[in-house]
N, CA and C atoms as a LAMMPS dump frame, in Angstrom:
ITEM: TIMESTEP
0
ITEM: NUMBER OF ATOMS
267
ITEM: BOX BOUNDS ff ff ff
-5.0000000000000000e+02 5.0000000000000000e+02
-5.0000000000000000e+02 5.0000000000000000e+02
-5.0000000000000000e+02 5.0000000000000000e+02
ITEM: ATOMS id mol type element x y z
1 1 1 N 0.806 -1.193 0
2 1 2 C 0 0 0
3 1 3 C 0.854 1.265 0
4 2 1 N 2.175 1.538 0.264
5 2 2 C 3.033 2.331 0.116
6 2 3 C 4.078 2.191 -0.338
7 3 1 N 4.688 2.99 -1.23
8 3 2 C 5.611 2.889 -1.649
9 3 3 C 6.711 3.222 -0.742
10 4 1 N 7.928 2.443 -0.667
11 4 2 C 8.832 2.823 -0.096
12 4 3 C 9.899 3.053 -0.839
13 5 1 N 10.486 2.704 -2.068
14 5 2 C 11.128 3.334 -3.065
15 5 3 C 12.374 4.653 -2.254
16 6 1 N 11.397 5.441 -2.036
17 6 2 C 11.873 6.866 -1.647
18 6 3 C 13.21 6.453 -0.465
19 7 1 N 12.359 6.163 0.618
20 7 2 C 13.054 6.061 1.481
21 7 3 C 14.293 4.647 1.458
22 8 1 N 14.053 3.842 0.776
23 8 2 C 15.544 3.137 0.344
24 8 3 C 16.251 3.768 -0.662
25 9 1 N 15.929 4.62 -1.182
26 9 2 C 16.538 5.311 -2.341
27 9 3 C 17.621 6.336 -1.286
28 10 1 N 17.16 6.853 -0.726
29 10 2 C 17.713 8.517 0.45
30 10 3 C 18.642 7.354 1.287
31 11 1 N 17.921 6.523 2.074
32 11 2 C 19.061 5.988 3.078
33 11 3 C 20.729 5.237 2.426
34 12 1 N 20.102 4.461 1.115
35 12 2 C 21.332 4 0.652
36 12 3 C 22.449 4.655 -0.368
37 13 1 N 21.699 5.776 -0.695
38 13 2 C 22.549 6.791 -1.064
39 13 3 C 23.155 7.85 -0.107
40 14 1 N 22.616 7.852 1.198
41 14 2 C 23.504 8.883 2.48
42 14 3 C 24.314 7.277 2.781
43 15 1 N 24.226 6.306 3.098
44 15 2 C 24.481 5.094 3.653
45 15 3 C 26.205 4.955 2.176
46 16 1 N 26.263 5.295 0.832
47 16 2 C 27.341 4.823 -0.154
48 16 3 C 27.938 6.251 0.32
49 17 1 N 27.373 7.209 0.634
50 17 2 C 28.394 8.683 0.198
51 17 3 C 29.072 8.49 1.519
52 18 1 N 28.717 8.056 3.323
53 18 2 C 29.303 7.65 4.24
54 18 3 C 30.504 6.864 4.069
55 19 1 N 30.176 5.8 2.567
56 19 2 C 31.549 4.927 2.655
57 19 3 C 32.379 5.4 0.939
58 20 1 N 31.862 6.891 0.842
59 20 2 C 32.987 7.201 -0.487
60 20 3 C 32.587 6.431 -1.813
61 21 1 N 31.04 6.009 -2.021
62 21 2 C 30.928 4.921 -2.623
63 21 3 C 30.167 5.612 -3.578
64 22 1 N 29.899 5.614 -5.159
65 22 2 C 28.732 6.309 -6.204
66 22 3 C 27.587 5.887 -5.944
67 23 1 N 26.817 6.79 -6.108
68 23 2 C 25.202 7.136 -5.716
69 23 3 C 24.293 5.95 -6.605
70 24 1 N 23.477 5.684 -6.588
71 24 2 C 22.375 4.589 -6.7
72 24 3 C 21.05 5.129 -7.005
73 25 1 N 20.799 4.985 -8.422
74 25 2 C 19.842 5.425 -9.37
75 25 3 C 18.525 4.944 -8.43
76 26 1 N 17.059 5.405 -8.491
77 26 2 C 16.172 4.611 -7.917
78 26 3 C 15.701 2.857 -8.277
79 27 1 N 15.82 3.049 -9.785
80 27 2 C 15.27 2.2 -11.062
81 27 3 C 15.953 0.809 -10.385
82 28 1 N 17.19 0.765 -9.894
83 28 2 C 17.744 -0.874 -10.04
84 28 3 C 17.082 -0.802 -8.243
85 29 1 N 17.338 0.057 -7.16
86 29 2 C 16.85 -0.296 -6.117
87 29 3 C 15.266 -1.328 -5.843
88 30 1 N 14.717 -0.758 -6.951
89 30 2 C 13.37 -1.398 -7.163
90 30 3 C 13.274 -2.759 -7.72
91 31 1 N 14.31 -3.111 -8.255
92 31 2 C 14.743 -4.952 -8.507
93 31 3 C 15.417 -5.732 -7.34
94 32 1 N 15.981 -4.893 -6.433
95 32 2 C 16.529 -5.445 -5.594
96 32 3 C 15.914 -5.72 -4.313
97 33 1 N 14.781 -5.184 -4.086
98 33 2 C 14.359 -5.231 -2.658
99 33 3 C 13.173 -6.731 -2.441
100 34 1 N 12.415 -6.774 -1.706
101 34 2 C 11.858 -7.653 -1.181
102 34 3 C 12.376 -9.109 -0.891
103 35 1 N 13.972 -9.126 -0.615
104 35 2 C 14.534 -10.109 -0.038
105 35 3 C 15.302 -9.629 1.067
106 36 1 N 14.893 -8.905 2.573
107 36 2 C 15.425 -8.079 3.081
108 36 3 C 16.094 -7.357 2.918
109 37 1 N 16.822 -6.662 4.002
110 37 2 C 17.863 -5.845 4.045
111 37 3 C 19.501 -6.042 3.727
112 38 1 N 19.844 -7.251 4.147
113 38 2 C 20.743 -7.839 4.081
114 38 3 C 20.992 -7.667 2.626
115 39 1 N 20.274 -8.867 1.54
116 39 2 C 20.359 -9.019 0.527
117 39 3 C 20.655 -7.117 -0.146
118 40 1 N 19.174 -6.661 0.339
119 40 2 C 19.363 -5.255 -0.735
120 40 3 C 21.053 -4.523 -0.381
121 41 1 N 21.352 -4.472 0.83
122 41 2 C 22.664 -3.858 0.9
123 41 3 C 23.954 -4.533 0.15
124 42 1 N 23.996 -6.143 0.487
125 42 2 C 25.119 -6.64 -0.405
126 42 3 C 24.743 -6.525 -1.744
127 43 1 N 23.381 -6.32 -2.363
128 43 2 C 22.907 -6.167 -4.111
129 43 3 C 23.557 -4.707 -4.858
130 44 1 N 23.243 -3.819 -3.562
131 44 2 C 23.472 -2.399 -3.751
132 44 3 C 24.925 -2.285 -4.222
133 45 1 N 25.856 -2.808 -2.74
134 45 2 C 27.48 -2.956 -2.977
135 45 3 C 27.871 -3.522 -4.191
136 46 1 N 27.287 -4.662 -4.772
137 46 2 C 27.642 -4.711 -6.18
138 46 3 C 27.364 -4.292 -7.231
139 47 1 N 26.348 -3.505 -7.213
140 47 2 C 25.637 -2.873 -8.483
141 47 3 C 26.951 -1.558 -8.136
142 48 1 N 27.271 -0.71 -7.177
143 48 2 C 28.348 -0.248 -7.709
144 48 3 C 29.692 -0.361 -7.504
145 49 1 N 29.846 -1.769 -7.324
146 49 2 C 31.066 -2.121 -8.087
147 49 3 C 31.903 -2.277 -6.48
148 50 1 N 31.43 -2.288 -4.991
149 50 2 C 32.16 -2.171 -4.001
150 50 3 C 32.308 -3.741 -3.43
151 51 1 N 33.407 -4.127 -2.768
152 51 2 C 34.023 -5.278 -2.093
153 51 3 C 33.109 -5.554 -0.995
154 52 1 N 32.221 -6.91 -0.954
155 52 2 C 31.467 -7.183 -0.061
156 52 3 C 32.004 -7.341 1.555
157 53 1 N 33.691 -7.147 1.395
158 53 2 C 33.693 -6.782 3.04
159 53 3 C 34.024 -5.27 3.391
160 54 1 N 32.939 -4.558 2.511
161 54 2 C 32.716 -3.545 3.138
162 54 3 C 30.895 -3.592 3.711
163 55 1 N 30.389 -4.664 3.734
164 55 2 C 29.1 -5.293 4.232
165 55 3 C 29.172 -4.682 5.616
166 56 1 N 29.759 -5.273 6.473
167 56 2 C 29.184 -4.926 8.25
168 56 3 C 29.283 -2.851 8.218
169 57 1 N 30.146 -2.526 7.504
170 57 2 C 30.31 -0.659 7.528
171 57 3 C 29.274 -0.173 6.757
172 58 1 N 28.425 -1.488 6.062
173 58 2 C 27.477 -0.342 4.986
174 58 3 C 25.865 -0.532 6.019
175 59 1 N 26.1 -1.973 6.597
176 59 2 C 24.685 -2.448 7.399
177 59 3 C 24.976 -1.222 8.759
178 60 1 N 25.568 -0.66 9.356
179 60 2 C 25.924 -0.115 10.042
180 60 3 C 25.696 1.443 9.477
181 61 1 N 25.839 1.961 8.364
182 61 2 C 25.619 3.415 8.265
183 61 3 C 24.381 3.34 7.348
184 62 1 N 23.859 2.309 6.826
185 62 2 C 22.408 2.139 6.482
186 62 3 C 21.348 2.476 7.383
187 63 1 N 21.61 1.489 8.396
188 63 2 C 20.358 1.685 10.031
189 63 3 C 20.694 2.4 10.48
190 64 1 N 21.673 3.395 10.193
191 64 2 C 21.837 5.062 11.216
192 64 3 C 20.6 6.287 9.727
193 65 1 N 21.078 5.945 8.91
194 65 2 C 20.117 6.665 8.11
195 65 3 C 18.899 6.507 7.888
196 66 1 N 18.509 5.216 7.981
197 66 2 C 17.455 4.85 7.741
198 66 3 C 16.474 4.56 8.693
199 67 1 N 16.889 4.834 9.919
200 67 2 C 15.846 5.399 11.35
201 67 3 C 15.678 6.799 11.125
202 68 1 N 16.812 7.663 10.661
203 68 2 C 16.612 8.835 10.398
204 68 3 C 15.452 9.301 9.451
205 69 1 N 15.322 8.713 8.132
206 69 2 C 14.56 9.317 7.186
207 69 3 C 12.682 8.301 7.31
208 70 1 N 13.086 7.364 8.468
209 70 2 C 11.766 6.109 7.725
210 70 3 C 10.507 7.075 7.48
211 71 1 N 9.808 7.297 6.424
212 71 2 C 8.597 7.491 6.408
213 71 3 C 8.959 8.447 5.539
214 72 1 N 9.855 9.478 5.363
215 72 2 C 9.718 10.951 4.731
216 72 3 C 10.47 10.745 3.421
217 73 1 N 10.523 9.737 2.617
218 73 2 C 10.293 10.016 1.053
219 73 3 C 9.148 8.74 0.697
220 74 1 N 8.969 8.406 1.328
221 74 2 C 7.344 7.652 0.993
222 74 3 C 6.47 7.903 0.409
223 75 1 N 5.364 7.313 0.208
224 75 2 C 3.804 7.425 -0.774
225 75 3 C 3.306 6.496 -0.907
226 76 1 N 1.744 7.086 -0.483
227 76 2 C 0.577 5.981 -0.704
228 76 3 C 0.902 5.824 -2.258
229 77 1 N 0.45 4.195 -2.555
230 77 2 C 0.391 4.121 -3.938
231 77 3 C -1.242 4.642 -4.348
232 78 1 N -0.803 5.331 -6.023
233 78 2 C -2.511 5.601 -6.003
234 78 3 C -3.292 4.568 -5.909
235 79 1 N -4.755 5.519 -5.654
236 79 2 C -6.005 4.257 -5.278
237 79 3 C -6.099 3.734 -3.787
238 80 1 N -5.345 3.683 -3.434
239 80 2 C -4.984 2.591 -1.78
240 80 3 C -6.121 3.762 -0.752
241 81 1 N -5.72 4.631 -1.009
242 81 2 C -7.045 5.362 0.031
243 81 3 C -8.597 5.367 0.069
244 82 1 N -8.633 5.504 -1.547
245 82 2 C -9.634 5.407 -1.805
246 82 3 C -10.496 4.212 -1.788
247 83 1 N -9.833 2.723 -1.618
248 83 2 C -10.059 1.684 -1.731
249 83 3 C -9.938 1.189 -0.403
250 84 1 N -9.489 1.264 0.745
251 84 2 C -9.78 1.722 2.185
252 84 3 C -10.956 2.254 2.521
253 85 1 N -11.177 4.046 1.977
254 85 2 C -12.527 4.65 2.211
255 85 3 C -13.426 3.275 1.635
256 86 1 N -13.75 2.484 0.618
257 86 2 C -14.261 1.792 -0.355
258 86 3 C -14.938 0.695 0.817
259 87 1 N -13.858 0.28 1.303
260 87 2 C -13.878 -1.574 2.69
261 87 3 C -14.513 -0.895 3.484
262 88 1 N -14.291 0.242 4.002
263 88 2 C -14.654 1.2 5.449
264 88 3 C -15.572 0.839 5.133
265 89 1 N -16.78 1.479 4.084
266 89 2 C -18.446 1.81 4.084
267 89 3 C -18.847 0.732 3.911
């Protein structure tokens, strides 16, 4: 019912510039997710090109950003409200 896009997009791009690492388009984040966190961070590290033992420094400045931002680049997907109001009545 929401997109979260946004907010893995903001955390893992403050989370690569923490480790000196190039920024991360939204488009591939959106192939990578729904196999936790784990997975999306080691997917991320290789999509640009970084050494997976930099894993425990990226899971580590990921969950400092990403308590920071949860919720504020988000969005209802369209329809989802209206289709809520819809079940309500």
């Amino acid at each position: 019912m929401v997109d979260t896009i946004g907010d893995f997009h903001a955390a893992l791009n403050l989370m690569l510039t923490d480790l000196a690492l190039p920024a991360v388009d939204k488009e591939p984040i959106g192939l990578m997710v729904g196999k936790g966190s784990e997975h999306l961070i080691r997917s991320v590290l290789a999509h640009v090109g970084a050494d997976v033992t930099r894993y425990d420094a990226a899971w580590d400045r990921y969950q400092h950003h990403y308590l920071q931002i949860n919720g504020e680049h988000s969005s209802v997907f369209p329809g989802v409200v209206e289709g809520l109001q819809g079940l309500r009545a």
